[in-house]
C-alpha positions as CSV (number, residue, x, y, z in Angstrom):
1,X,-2.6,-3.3,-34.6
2,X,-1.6,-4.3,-30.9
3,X,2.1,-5.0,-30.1
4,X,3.4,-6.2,-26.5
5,X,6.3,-4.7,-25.5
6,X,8.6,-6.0,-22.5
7,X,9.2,-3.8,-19.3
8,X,12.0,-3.7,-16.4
9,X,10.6,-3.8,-13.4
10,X,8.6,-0.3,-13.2
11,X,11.0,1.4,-15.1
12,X,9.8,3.3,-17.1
13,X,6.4,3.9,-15.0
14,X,4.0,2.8,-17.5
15,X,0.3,3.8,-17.4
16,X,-3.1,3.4,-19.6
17,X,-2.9,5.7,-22.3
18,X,0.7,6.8,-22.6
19,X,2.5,7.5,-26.3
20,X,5.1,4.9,-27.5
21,X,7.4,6.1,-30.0
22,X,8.9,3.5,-32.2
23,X,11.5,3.4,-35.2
24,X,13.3,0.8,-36.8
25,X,16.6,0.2,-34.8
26,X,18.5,0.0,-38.0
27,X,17.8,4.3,-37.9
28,X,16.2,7.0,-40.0
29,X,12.9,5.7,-41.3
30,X,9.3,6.7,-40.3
31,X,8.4,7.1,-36.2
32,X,5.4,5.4,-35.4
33,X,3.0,6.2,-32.7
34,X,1.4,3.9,-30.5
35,X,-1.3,4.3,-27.3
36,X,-0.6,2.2,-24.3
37,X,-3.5,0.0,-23.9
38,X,-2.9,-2.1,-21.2
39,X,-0.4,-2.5,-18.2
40,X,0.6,-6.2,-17.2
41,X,2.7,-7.5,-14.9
42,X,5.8,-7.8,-17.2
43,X,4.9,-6.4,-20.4
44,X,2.7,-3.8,-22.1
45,X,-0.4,-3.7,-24.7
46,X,0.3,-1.0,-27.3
47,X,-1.9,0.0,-30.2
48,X,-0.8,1.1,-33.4
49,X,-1.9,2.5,-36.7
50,X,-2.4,-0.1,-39.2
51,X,0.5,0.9,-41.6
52,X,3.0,-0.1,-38.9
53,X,4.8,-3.8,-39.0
54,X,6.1,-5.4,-35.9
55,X,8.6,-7.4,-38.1
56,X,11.8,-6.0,-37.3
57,X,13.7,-4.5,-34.5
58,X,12.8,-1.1,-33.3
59,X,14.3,1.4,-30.7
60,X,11.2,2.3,-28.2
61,X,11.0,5.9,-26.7
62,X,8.3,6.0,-23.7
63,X,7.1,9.4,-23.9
64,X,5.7,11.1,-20.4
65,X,2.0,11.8,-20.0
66,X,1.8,14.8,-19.0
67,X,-2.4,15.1,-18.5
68,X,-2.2,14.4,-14.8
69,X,0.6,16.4,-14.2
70,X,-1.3,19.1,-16.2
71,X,-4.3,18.7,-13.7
72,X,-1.8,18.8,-10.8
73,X,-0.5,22.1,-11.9
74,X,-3.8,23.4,-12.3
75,X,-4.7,22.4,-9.0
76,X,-2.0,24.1,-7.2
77,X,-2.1,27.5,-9.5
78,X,-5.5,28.1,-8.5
79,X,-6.4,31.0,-6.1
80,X,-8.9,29.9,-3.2
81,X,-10.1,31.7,-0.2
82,X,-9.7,28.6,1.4
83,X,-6.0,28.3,1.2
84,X,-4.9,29.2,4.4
85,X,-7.4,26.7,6.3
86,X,-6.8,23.9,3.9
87,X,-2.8,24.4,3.4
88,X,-1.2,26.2,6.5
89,X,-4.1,25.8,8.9
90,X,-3.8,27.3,12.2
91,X,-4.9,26.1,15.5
92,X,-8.3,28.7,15.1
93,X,-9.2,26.6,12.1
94,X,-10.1,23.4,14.7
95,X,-13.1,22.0,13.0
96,X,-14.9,21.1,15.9
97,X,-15.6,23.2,19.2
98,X,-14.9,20.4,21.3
99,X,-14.8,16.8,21.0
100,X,-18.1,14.8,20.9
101,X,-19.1,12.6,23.7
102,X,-19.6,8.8,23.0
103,X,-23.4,9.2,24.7
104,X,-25.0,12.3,22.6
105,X,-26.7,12.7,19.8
106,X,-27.7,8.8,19.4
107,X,-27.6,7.7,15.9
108,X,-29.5,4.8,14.0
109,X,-26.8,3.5,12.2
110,X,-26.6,2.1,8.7
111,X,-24.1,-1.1,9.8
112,X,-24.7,-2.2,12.9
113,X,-21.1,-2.8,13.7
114,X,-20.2,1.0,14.1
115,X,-22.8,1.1,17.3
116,X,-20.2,-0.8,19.5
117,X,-17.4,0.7,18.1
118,X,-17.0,4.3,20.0
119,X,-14.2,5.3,18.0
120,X,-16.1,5.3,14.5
121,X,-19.2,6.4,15.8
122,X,-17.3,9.6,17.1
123,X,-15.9,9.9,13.9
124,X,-19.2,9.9,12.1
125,X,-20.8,12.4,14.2
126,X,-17.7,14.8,14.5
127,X,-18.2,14.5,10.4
128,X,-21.6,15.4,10.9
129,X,-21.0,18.2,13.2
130,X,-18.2,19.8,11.1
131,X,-18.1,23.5,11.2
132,X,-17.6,25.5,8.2
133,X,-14.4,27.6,6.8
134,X,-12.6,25.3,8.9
135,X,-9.2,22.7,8.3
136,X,-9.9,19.8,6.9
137,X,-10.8,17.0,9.4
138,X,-8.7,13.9,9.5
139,X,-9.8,9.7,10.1
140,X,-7.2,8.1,11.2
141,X,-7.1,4.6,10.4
142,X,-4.6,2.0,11.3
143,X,-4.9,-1.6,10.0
144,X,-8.1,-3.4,10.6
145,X,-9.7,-0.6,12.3
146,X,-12.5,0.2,9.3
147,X,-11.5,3.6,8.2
148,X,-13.7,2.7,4.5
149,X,-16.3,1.2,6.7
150,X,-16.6,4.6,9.2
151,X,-16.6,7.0,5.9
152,X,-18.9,4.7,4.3
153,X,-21.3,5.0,7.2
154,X,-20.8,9.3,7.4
155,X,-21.4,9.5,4.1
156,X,-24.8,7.9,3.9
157,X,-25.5,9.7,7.8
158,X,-24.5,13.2,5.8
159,X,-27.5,12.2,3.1
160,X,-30.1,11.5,5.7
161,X,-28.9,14.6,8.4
162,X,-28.3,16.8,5.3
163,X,-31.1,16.2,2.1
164,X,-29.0,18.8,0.2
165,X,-25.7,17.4,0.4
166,X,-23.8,16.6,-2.6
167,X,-20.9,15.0,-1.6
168,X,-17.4,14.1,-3.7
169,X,-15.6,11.0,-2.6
170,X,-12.1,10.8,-4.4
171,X,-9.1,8.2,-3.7
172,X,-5.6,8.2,-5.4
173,X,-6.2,4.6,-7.1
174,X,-8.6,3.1,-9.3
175,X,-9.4,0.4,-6.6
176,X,-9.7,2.3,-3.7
177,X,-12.5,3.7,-5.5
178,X,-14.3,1.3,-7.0
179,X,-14.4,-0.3,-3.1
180,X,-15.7,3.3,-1.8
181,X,-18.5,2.5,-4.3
182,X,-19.3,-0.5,-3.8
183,X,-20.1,-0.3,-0.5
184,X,-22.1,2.7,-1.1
185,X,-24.2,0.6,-4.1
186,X,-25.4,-1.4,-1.3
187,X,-27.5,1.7,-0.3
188,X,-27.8,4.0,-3.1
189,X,-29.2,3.8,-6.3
190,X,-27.5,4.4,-9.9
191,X,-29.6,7.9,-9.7
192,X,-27.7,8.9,-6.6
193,X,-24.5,7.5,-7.1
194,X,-22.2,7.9,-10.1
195,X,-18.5,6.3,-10.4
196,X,-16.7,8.9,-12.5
197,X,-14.0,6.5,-14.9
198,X,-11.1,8.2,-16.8
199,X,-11.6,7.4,-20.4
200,X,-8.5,5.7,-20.8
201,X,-9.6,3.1,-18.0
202,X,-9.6,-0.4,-19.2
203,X,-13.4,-1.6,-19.3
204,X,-12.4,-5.0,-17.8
205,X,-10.7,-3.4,-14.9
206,X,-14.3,-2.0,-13.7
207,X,-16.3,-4.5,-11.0
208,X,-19.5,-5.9,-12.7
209,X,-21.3,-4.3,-9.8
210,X,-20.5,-0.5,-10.9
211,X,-21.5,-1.2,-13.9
212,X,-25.0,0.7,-13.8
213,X,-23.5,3.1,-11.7
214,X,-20.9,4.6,-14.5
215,X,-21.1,5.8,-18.2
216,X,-19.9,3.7,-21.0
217,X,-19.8,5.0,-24.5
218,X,-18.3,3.5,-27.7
219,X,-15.9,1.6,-26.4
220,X,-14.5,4.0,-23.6
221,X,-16.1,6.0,-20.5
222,X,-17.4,9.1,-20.6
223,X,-19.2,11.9,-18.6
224,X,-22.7,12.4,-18.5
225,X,-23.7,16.7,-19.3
226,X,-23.6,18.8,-16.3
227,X,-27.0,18.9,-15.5
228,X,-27.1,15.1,-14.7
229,X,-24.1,15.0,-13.1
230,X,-25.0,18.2,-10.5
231,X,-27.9,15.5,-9.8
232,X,-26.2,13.1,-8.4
233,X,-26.3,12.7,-4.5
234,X,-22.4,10.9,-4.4
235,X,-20.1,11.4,-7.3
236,X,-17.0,8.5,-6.7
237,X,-13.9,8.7,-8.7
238,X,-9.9,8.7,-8.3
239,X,-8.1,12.2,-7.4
240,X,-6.8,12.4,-10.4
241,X,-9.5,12.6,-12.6
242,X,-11.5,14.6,-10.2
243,X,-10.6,17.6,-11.6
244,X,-13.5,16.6,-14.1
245,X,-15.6,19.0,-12.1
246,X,-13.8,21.8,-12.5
247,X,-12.8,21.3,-16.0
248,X,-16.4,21.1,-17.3
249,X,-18.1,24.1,-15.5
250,X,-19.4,22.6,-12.2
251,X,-19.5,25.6,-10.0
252,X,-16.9,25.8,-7.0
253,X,-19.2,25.0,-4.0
254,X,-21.4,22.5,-5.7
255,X,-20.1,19.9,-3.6
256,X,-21.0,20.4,0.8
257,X,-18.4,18.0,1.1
258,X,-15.2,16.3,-0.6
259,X,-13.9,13.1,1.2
260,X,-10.5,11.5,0.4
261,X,-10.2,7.9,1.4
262,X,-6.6,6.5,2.2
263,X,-5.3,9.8,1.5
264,X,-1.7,9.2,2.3
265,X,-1.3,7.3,-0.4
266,X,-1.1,9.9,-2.4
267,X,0.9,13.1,-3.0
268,X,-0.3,16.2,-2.2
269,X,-0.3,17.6,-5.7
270,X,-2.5,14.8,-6.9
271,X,-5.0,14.8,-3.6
272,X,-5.3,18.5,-4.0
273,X,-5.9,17.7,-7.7
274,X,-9.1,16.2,-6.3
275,X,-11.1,19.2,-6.1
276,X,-9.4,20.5,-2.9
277,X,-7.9,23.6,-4.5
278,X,-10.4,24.2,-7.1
279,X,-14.1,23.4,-5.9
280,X,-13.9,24.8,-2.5
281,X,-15.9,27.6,-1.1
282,X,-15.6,28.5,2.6
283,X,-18.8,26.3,3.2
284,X,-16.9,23.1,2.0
285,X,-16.2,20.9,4.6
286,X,-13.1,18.7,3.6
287,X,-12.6,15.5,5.7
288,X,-9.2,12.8,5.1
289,X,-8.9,9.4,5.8
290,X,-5.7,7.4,5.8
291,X,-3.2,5.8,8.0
292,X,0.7,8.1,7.4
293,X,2.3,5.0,8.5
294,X,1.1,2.8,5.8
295,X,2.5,3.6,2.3
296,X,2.9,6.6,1.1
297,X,3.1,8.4,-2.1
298,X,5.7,6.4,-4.7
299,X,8.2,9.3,-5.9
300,X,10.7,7.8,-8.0
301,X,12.5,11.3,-8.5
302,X,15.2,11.9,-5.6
303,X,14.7,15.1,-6.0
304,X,11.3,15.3,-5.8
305,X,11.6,12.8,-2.8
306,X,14.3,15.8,-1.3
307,X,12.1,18.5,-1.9
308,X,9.0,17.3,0.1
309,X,6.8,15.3,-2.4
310,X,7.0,11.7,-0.9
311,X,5.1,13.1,2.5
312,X,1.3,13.1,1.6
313,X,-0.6,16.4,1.8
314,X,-2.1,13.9,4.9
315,X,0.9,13.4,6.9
316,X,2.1,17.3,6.5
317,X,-0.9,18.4,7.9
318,X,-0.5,16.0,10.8
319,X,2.5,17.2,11.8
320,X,1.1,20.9,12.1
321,X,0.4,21.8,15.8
322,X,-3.6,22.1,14.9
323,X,-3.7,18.2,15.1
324,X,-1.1,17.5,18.5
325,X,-3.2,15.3,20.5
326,X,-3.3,17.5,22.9
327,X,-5.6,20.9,22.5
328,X,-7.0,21.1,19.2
329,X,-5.9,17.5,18.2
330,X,-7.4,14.5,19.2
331,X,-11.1,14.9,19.2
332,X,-11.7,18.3,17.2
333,X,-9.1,18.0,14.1
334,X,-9.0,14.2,14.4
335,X,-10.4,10.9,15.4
336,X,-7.4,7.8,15.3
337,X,-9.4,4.3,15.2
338,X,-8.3,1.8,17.6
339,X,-10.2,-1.3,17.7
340,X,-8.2,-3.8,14.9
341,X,-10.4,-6.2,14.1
342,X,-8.1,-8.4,11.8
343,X,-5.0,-9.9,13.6
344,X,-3.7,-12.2,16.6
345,X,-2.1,-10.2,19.1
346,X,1.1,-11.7,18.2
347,X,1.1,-10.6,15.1
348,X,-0.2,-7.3,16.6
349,X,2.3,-6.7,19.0
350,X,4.9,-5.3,17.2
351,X,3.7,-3.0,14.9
352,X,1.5,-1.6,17.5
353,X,4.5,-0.7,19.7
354,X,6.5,0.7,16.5
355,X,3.8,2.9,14.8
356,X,1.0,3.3,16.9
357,X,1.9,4.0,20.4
358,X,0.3,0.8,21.5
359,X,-2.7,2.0,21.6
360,X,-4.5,-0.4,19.2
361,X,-7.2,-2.9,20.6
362,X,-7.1,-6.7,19.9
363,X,-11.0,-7.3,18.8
364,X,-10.8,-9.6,16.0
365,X,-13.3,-13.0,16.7
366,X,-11.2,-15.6,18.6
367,X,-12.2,-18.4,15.8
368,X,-11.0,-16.4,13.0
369,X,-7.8,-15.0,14.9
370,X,-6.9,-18.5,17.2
371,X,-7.7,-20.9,14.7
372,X,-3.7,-21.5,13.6
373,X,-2.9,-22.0,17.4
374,X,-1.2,-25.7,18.0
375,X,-0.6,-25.9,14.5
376,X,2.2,-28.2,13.3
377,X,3.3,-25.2,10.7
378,X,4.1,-23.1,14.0
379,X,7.4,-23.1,15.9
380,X,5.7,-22.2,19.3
381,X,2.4,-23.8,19.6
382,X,0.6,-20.2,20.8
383,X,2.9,-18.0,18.9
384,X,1.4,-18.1,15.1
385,X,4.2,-16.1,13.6
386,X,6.9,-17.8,12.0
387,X,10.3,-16.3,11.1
388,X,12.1,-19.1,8.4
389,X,16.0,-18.0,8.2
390,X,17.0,-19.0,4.7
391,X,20.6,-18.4,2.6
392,X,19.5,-18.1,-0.9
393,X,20.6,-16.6,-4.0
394,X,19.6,-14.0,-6.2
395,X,19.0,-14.1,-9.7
396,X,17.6,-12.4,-12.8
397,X,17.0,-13.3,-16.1
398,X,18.9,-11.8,-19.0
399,X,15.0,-10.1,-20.2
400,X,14.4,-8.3,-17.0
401,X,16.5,-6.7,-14.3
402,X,14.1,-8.1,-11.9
403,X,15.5,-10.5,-8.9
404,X,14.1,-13.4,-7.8
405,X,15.2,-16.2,-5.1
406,X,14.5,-19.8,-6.0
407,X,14.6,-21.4,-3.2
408,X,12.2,-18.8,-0.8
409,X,9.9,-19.2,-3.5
410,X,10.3,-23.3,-3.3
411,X,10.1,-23.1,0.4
412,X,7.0,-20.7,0.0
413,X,5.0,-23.4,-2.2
414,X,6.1,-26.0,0.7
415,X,4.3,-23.9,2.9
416,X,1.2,-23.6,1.1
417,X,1.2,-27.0,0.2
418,X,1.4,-27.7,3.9
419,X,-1.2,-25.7,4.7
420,X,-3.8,-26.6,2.6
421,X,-3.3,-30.4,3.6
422,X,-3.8,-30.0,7.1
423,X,-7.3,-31.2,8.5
424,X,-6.6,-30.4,11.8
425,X,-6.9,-26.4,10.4
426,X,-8.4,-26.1,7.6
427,X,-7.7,-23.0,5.1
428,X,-8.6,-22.2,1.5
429,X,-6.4,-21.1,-1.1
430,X,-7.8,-18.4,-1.9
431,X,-7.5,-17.2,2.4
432,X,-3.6,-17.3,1.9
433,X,-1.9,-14.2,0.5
434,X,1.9,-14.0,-1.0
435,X,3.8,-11.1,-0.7
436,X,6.8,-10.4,-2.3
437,X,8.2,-7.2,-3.4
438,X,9.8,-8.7,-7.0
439,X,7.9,-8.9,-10.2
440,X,10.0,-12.0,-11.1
441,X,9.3,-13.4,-7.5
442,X,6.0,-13.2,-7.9
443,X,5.9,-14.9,-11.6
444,X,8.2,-17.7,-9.9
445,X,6.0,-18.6,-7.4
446,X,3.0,-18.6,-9.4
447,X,4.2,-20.9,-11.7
448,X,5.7,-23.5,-9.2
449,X,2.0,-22.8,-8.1
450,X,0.2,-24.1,-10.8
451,X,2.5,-26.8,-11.9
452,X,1.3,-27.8,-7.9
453,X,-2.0,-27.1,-9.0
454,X,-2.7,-24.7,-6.5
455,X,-5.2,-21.9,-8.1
456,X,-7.2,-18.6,-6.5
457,X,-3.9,-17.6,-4.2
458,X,-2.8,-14.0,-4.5
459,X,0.7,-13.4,-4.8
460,X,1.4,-9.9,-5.1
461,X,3.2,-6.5,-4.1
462,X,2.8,-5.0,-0.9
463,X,1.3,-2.2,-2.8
464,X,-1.5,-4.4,-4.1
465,X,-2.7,-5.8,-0.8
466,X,-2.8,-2.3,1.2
467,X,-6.4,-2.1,2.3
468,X,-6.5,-6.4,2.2
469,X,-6.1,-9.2,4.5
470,X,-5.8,-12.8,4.4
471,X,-6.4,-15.3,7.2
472,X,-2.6,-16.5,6.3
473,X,0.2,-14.1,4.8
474,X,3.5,-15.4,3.7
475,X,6.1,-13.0,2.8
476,X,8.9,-13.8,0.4
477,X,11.8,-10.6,1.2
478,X,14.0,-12.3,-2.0
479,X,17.0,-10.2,-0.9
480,X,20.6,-12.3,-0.3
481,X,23.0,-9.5,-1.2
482,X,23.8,-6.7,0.7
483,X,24.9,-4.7,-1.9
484,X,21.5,-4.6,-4.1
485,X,19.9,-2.6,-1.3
486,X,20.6,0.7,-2.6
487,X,19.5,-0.3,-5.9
488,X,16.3,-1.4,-4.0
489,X,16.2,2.5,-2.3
490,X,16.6,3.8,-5.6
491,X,13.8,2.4,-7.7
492,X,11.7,2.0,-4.4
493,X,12.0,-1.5,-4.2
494,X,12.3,-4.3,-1.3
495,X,11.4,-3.9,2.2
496,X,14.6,-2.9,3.5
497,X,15.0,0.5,5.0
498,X,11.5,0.9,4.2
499,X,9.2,1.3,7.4
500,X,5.7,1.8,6.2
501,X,6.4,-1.1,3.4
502,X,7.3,-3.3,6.2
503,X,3.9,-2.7,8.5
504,X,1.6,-2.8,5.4
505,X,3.0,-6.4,4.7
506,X,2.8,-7.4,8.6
507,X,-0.3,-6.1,9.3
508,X,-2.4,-8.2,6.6
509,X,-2.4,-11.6,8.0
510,X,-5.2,-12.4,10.7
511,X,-4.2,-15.7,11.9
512,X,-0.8,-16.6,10.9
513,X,2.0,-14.6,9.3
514,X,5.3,-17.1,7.6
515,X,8.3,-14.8,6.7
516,X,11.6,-16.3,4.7
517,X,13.8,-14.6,4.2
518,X,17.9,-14.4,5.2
519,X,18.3,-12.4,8.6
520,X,21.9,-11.3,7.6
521,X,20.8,-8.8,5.3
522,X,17.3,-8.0,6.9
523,X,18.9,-7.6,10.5
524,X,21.1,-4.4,8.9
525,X,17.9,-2.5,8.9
526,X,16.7,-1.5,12.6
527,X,13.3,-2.1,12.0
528,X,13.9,-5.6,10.5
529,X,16.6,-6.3,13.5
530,X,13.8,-5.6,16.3
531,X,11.1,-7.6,14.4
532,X,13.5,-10.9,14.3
533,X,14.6,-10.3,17.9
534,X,10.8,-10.4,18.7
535,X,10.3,-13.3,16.5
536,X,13.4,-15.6,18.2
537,X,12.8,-14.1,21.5
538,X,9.2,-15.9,21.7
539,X,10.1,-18.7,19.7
540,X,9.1,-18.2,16.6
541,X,12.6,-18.6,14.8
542,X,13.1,-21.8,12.2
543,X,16.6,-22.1,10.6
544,X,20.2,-21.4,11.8
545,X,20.0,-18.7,14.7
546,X,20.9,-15.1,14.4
547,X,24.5,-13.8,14.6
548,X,24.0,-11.1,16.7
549,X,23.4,-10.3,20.7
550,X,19.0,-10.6,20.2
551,X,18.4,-9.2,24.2
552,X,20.9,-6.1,23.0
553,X,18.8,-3.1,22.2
554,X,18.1,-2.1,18.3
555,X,19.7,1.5,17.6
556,X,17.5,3.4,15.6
557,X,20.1,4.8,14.1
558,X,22.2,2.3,14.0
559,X,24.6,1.3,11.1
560,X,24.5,-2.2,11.1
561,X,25.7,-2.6,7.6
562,X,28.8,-0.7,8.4
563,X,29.6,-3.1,11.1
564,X,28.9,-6.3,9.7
565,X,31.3,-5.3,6.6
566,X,34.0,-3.8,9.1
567,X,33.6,-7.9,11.1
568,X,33.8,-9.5,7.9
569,X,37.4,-7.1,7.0
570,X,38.7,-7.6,10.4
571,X,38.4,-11.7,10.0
572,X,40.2,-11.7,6.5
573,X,43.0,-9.5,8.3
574,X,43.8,-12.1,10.7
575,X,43.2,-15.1,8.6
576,X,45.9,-13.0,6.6
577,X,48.1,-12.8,9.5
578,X,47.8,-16.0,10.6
579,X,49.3,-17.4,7.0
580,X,52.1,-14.7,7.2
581,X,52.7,-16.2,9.7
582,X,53.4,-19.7,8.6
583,X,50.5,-21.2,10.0
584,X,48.8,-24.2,7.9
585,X,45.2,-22.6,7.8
586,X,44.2,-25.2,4.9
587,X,46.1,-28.2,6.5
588,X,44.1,-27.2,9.7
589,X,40.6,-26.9,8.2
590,X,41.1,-30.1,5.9
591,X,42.4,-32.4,9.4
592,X,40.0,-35.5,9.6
593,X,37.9,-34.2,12.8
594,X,35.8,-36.9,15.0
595,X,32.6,-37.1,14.2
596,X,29.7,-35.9,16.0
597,X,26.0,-36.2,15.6
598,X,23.9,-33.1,15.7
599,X,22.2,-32.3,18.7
């Protein structure tokens, strides 16, 4: 029988396929064993044994699944040839001689976009060209720039340059992969392309265009026998459940080349996990794509986080001297995309400065990036982002210890509703994106949503809309007290003190970006502080002004916090002294003043 049970807001960290322990809360009695079915936004689908009764009250023990760790371990126990080159790599491991020039070896490309864009076509042919018993090569792809498109493109130039290749494409989450495959679908056949599905994987879950291209049987996935899957030209699955290969006899060196798209979100056990460690030979050629300053690897265990585990295997090798941009770097251990075809350089601007050197290029079409200018939403007519200071409140319900701010999700639904009424720029519903980094945020705003009868708008996590975009993004940061920010840190919530959650969320809109949010407790963060300075600076800024010097230069390390608390001790102390002194502080403030209109 299927029972739902309620979750806190990932805690525990709930997956497909987990055991759920249950007896009755009155103690002693028989335990009962359930299989996690499916994972919703607030609650959980568990399946039971049909001698069990959900009558009752029952005490629920999530127990831990250890299969992936159990694939992780195997991953990293495993003795390869190839760990020095694919672990510690040394400047002698460069994968390419030298860079390759934008003008040789012309290519007849599969999408005709990549001709004019010289940084991905020197990333497909400096994958092409990649030596052997060498580090593994790195695409790195900032937002917009098509780091899916460019390995999309090398893969299918590896099957025509290389009629042998077999090639294993891996990424840490189910929908990373099933885009990876779908884009290749448009040019290979279900004979040449196989999406490998965990068996636990929720049918549902899997795009109706993947369908032929993946093995279903009685009622859960499955693997086809060796022999068919050797024959398969691209095999597509997450990182995870890559060590398929491995477990069922597939000889190390089957596959010329293993290719990890957005690679730093995930941690190094689980992207080594992907084959990495256990199907290389020194002929492998290993090549990463990802962007280390978008999201990284979620480690909920401070003391995995101490130990090294939140930095992706991605990021660590990046900060190895083999891939400086100088010498071995730039050109022959990596290629960094720089065209950004998504956003208005205002929105740009300052995540470009703050994570990638300002070197990324504005090349999005002027009607799809211009077309909120002069808009009656905006503040500044030619400045399409919008900062909207707003003093809230937090609040939970007694079921869930998950916050949410009614009135930033009210003003949200104000915006949309704005939005989708104005003729003079017309937008679709389903072009906006919400993002909010609260369960119960997101379930508020959805429902004053539909009671607006407002369908096909996303509201979501920031970790649901890495690798999207919307023509409009409004962000709801929820956060009114200063004090839940280290219970944010802890269960890595929010988007305070959290730089790479803060660019992903930026960095999706094309045309206009709309943040509320209450600058008090955003401006203790530095990162937060320098984006609203930005904001107010070019007149983006609706609401009562900030309450700080916004032409003083942000500290990096600054601890705003700190000082806001010590300003708010050192009023009380002299209001105190004031009334020791005798001085009527309440007569004063309750004196009929003159009144005067607002300017």
């Amino acid at each position: 029988m299927g029972v739902c049970i309620r979750l806190a807001e990932k805690r525990p960290s709930v997956v497909i396929g987990d055991i759920i322990s249950v007896q009755n809360s009155r103690g002693g009695g028989q335990t009962h064993l359930g299989y996690v079915h499916d994972v919703r936004l607030a609650d959980i689908r568990v399946h039971f044994h049909h001698s069990f009764s959900a009558a009752g009250r029952y005490n629920v023990r999530f127990e831990w699944n250890r299969t992936p760790i159990k694939r992780q371990h195997q991953a990293l126990l495993a003795h390869s040839t190839s760990d020095q080159r694919l672990l510690l790599p040394l400047p002698v491991h460069a994968p390419l001689d030298r860079s390759i020039r934008d003008n040789e070896n012309p290519l007849s490309t599969y999408n005709a976009l990549i001709k004019s864009n010289a940084p991905q076509l020197q990333a497909v042919k400096s994958i092409l060209r990649l030596k052997s018993g060498t580090a593994p090569f790195i695409l790195f792809g900032p937002p917009g720039t098509g780091k899916t498109v460019t390995v999309v493109e090398a893969i299918l130039q590896l099957l025509r340059s290389h009629p042998s290749a077999c090639i294993l494409a891996c990424a840490p989450s189910n929908s990373a992969a099933d885009l990876l495959a779908e884009r290749l679908a448009s040019a290979l056949g279900p004979s040449e392309l196989f999406r490998c599905n965990a068996i636990f994987r929720n049918r549902s879950t899997l795009p109706d265009a993947l369908v032929a291209y993946s093995s279903f049987q009685e009622k859960h996935f499955a693997l086809p026998n060796v022999r068919l899957l050797k024959s398969y030209k691209v095999i597509v699955s997450t990182c995870s459940n890559a060590s398929f290969a491995y477990n069922i006899g597939m000889p190390a060196g089957h596959f010329s080349h293993i290719i990890i798209d957005e690679a730093a979100q995930g941690s190094e056990p689980e992207v080594l996990t992907a084959g990495i460690k256990t199907m290389v030979t020194n002929e492998t050629r290993v090549v990463l794509s990802g962007d280390p300053e978008q999201l990284g690897p979620v480690v909920r265990s401070s003391i995995a986080r101490e130990l090294g585990l939140g930095v992706s295997y991605l990021e660590r090798l990046m900060a190895r001297p083999l891939y400086a941009d100088a010498g071995t770097g730039r050109g022959r251990s990596f290629i960094k995309l720089v065209k950004n075809f998504r956003s208005h350089k205002a929105i740009l601007a300052y995540p470009n400065e703050k994570f990638y050197k300002q070197e990324l290029e504005v090349c999005g079409s002027p009607a799809q990036i211009n077309s909120f200018l002069d808009s009656s939403l905006l503040v500044s007519p030619r400045f399409p982002v919008v900062f909207h200071s707003m003093f809230g409140e937090n609040q939970r319900e007694s079921m869930s210890p998950s916050y949410f701010n009614v009135d930033e999700a009210t003003e949200v639904v104000e915006y949309v509703k704005d939005l989708l009424k104005d003729r003079r720029h017309p937008v679709r519903a389903k072009d906006i994106g919400v993002i909010t980094p609260y369960f119960a945020q997101v379930r508020k705003i959805r429902t004053l949503l539909r009671k607006a009868n407002i369908n096909d708008l996303k509201v979501a996590s920031v970790e649901e809309f890495q690798g999207q975009e919307r023509r409009v993004i409004i962000i709801s940061t929820v956060r009114s007290n200063r004090d839940l920010l280290s219970y944010d840190a802890k269960f890595t919530l929010g988007f305070v003190s959290n730089p790479r959650r803060f660019n992903v969320a930026v960095t999706r809109a094309q045309a206009l970006l709309i943040v509320i949010g209450d600058p008090s407790i955003l401006s203790v963060d530095p990162m937060w502080r320098g984006f609203l300075n930005y904001v107010y600076l070019r007149g983006g800024w609706r609401g009562d002004p900030p309450t700080w010097d916004t032409d003083a230069p942000v500290r990096t390390q600054g601890n705003y916090a700190a000082e806001m608390r010590e300003a708010a001790a050192a009023e009380m102390d002299a209001l105190i002294a004031r009334l020791a002194d005798g001085e009527d502080v309440e007569g004063e403030a309750n004196f009929d003043q003159p009144f005067q209109e607002t300017e």
